[in-house]
C-alpha positions as CSV (number, residue, x, y, z in Angstrom):
1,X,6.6,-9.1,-42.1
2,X,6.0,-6.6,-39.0
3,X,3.6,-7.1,-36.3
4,X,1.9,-5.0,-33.9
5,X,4.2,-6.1,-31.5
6,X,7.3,-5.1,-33.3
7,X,5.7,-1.1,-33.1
8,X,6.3,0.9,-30.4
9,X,3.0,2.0,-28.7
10,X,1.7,5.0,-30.0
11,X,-0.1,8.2,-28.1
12,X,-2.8,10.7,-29.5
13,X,-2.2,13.7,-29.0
14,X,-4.8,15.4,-30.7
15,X,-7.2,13.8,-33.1
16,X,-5.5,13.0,-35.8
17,X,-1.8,13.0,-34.3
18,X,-0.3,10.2,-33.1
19,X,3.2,10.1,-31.3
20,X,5.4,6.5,-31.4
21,X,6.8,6.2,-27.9
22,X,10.2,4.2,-27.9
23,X,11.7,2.0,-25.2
24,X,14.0,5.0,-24.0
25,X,11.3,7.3,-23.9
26,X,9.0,5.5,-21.6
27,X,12.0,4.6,-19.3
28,X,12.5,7.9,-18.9
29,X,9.1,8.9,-18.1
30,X,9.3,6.0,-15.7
31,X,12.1,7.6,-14.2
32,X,10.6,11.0,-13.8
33,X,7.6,9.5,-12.0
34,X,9.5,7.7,-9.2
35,X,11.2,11.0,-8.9
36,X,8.9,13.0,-8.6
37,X,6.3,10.4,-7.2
38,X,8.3,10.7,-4.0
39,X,9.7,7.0,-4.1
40,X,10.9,6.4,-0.4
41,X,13.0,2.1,-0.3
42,X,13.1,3.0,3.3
43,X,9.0,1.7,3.2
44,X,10.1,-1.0,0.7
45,X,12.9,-2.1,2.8
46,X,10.3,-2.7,6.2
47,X,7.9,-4.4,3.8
48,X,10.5,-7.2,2.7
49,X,11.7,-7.2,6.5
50,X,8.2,-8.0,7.4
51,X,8.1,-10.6,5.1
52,X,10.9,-12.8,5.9
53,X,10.0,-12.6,9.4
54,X,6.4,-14.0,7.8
55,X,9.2,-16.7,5.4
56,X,10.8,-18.1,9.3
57,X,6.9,-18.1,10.6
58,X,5.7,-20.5,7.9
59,X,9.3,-22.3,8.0
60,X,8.9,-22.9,11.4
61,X,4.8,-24.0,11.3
62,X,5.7,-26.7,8.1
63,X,8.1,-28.4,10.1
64,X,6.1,-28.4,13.3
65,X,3.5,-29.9,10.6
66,X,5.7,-32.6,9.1
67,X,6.4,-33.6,12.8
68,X,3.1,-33.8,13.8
69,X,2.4,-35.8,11.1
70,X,5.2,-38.6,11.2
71,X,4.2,-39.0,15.0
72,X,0.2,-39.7,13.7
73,X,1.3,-41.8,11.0
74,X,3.5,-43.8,13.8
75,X,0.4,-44.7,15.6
76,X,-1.3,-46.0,12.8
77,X,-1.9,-49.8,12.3
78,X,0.9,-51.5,9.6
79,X,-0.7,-51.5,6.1
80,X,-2.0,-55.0,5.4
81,X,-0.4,-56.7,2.9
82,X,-2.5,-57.2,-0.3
83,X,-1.0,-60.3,-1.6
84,X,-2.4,-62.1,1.8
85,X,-6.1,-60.7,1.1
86,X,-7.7,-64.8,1.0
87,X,-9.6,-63.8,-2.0
């Protein structure tokens, strides 16, 4: 039983011709468009630079968060206990 999803993806060409495109075939066109897309991974590299500087930010501002937090919850009252209520 085939699928559409076992087909490779077909192009028209002109009206009436269709072309199957295989897995090796769009690779390769993949391949040809980063090279001559002018890929720079100099850009790519600053981008995931920028974001694990951004990673230690957010690192940093959870656990001032969690700090804050435990000292707040310090201050508070002890929880009654609800088996002493006097219902």
């Amino acid at each position: 039983m085939s699928t559409e999803i076992d087909k490779p993806p077909k192009v028209r060409l002109v009206r009436g011709q269709e072309v199957s495109l295989g897995c090796g075939t769009l690779i390769l066109i993949a391949m040809i468009v980063i090279f001559f897309g002018g890929y720079s991974g100099k850009g790519l590299e600053g981008q995931i630079r920028g974001l694990q500087l951004q990673i230690v930010e957010l690192q940093k501002a959870v656990e001032a968060n969690t700090e804050e937090i435990r000292q707040l919850r310090s201050r508070l009252p002890a929880p009654k206990d609800p088996s002493s209520r006097g219902d």
